[in-house]
C-alpha positions in Angstrom: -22.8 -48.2 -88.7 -26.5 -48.1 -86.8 -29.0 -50.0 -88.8 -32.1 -49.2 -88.6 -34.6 -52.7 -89.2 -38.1 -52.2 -89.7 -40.0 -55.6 -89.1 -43.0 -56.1 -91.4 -46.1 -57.5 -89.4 -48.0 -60.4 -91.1 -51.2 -61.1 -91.4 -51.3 -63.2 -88.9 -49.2 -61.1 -86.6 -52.2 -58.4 -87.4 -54.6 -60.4 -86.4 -53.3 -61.2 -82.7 -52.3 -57.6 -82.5 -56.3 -56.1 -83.4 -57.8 -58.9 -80.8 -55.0 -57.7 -78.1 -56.3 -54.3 -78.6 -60.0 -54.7 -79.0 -59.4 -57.1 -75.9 -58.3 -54.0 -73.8 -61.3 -51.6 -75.1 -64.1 -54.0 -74.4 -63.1 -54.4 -71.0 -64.4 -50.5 -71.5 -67.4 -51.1 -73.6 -65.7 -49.5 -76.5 -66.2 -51.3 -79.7 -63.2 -53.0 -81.5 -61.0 -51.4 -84.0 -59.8 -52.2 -87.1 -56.8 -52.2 -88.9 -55.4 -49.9 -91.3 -52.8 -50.3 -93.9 -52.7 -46.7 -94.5 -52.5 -45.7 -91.0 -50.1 -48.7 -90.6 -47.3 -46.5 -92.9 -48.1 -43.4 -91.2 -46.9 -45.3 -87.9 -43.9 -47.4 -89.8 -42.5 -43.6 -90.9 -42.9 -42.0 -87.5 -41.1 -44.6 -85.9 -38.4 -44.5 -88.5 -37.7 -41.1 -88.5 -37.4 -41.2 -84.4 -35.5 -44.1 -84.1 -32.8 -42.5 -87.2 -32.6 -39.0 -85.1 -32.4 -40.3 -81.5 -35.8 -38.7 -80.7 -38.7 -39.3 -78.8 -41.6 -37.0 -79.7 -45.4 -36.9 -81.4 -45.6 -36.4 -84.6 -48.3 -33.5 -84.2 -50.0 -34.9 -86.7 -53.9 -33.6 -86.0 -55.2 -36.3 -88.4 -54.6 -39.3 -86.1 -54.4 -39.8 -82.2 -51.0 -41.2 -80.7 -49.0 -43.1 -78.5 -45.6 -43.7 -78.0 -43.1 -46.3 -76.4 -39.7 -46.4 -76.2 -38.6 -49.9 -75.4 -34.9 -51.6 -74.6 -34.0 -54.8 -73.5 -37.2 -56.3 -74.2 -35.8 -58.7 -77.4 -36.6 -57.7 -81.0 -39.5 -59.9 -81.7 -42.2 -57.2 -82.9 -45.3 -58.8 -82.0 -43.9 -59.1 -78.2 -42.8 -55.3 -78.1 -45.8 -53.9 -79.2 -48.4 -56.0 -76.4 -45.8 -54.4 -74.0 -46.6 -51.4 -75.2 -50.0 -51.7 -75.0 -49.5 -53.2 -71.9 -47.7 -50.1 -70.3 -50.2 -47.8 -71.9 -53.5 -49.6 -70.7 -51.8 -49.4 -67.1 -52.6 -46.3 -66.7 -56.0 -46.8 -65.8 -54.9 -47.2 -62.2 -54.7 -43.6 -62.5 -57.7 -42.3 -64.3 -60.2 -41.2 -62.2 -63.8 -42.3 -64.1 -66.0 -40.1 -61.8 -63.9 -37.1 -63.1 -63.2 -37.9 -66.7 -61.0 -36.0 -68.8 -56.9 -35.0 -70.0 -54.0 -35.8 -68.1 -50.7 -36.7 -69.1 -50.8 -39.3 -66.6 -53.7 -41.2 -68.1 -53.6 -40.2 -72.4 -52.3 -43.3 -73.6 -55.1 -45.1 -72.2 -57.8 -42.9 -73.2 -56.5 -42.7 -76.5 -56.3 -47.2 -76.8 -59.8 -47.0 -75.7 -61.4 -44.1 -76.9 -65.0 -45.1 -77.7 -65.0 -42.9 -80.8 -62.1 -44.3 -82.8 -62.5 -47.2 -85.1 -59.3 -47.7 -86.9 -55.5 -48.1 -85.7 -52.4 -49.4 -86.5 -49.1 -49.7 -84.8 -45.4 -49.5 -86.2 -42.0 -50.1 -84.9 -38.6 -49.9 -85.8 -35.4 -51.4 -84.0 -31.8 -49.5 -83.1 -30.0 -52.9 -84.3 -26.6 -51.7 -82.6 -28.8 -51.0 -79.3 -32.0 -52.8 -79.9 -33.4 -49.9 -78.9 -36.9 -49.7 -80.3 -39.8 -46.8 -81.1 -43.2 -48.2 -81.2 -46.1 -45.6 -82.8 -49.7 -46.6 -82.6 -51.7 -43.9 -84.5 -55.9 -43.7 -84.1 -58.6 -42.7 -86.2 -60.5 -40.6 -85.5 -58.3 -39.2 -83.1 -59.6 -39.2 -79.6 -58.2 -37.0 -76.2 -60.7 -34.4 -77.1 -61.4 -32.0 -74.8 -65.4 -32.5 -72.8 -65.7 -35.8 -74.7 -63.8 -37.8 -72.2 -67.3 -39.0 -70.2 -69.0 -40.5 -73.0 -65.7 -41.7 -75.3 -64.2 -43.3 -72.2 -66.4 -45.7 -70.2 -65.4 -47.2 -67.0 -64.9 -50.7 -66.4 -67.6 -53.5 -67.1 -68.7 -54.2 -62.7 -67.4 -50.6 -62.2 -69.4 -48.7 -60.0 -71.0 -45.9 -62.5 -70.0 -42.3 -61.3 -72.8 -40.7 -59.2 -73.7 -37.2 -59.2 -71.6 -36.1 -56.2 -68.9 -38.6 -56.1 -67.6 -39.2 -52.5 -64.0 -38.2 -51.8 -61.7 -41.0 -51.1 -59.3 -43.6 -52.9 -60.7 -44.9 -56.7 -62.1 -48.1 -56.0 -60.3 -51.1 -57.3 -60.9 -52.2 -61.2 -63.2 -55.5 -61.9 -61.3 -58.4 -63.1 -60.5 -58.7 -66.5 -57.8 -60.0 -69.4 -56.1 -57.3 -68.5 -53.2 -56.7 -66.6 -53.7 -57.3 -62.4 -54.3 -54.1 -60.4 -50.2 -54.2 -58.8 -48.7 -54.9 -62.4 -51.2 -52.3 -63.9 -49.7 -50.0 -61.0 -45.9 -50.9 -61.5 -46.1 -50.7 -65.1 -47.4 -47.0 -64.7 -44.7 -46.3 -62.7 -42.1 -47.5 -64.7 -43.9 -45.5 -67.8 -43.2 -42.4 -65.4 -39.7 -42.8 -64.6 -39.2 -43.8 -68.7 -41.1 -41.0 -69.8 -38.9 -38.6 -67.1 -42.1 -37.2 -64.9 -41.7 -35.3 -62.4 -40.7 -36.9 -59.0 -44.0 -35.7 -57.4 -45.9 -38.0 -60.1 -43.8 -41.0 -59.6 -43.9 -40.9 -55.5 -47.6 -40.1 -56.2 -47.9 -43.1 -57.9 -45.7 -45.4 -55.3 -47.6 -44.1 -52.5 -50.9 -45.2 -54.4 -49.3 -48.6 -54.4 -48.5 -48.5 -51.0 -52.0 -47.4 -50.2 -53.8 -50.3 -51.9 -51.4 -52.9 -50.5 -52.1 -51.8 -47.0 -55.9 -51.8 -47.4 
């Protein structure tokens, strides 16, 4: 029989969890978060119910903004899966294009981490323990993604060049330096969020010729 095991964060847990987040979103000027117990259930019963029925979908719950990552072979210690996740979500910046901000599949979950707007979060897990096969939900409030509120709710990178008027054509320049993960990790880890996540093989070879590019330059 599957088990299902739900690990309960501590306090202490928390508090490496909200400075490994608020990390990430002041590298884009976006001011920290805070953590909510309330939001924190909302996430513990998403992840339940999609680890119990073998799925991996968004809630569609309007109130909150949300990320998901499926995660196996990693271990089981909670505080370890969820900075991977956050790790594979922020690495989509490789891909976001600041001088042409707004919504693309490729490039949500790291609008949504650092979404200027939001000011409280939480994240919840639960574990497959036959598999250890875990589903990680991080739910925002307010909710960010919105449609024309990219530009001002998601700010480029502190020593990134601000986006000009008429933005040149040519390859995104490379990120400043920051805690964050390097620019080839950042770009492997969005590739291997495109083949988990089952994009289209135009995306990933997209994405590998990006790498490809900025290796050869």
């Amino acid at each position: 029989m599957t088990t299902i095991v739900q690990p309960v964060l501590t306090p202490s847990q928390i508090t490496d969890i909200v400075s490994y987040v608020n990390k990430f979103r002041a590298n884009h000027q976006a001011p920290p978060m805070s953590w909510s117990p309330t939001i924190y259930g909302v996430s513990q019963q998403w992840s339940y119910y999609l680890i119990a029925n073998n799925l991996f979908q968004h809630s569609n719950n309007s109130s909150y903004g949300e990320n998901l990552a499926h995660l196996q072979g990693y271990g089981v210690h909670p505080v370890a899966l969820i900075k991977k996740s956050i790790d594979l979500w922020y690495a989509e910046v490789s891909a976001y294009d600041f001088t042409k901000p707004g919504f693309s599949t490729a490039t949500g979950h790291f609008t949504c981490l650092v979404w200027f707007n939001s000011t409280q979060f939480a994240i919840g897990l639960s574990i497959n323990s036959a598999t250890n096969a875990v589903n990680i939900v991080m739910n925002t409030s307010p909710p960010g993604n919105y449609l024309g509120q990219f530009q001002q709710n998601v700010l480029p990178l502190l020593n990134y060049p601000s986006p000009g008027p008429t933005p040149s054509p040519g390859p995104i320049p490379s990120p400043g330096p920051g805690p964050g993960p390097t620019t080839p990790i950042a770009d492997l880890y969005a590739v291997l969020q495109l083949i988990n996540t089952n994009k289209r093989k135009s995306e990933i070879v997209a994405a590998i010729n990006r790498i490809i590019l900025k290796l050869s330059t």
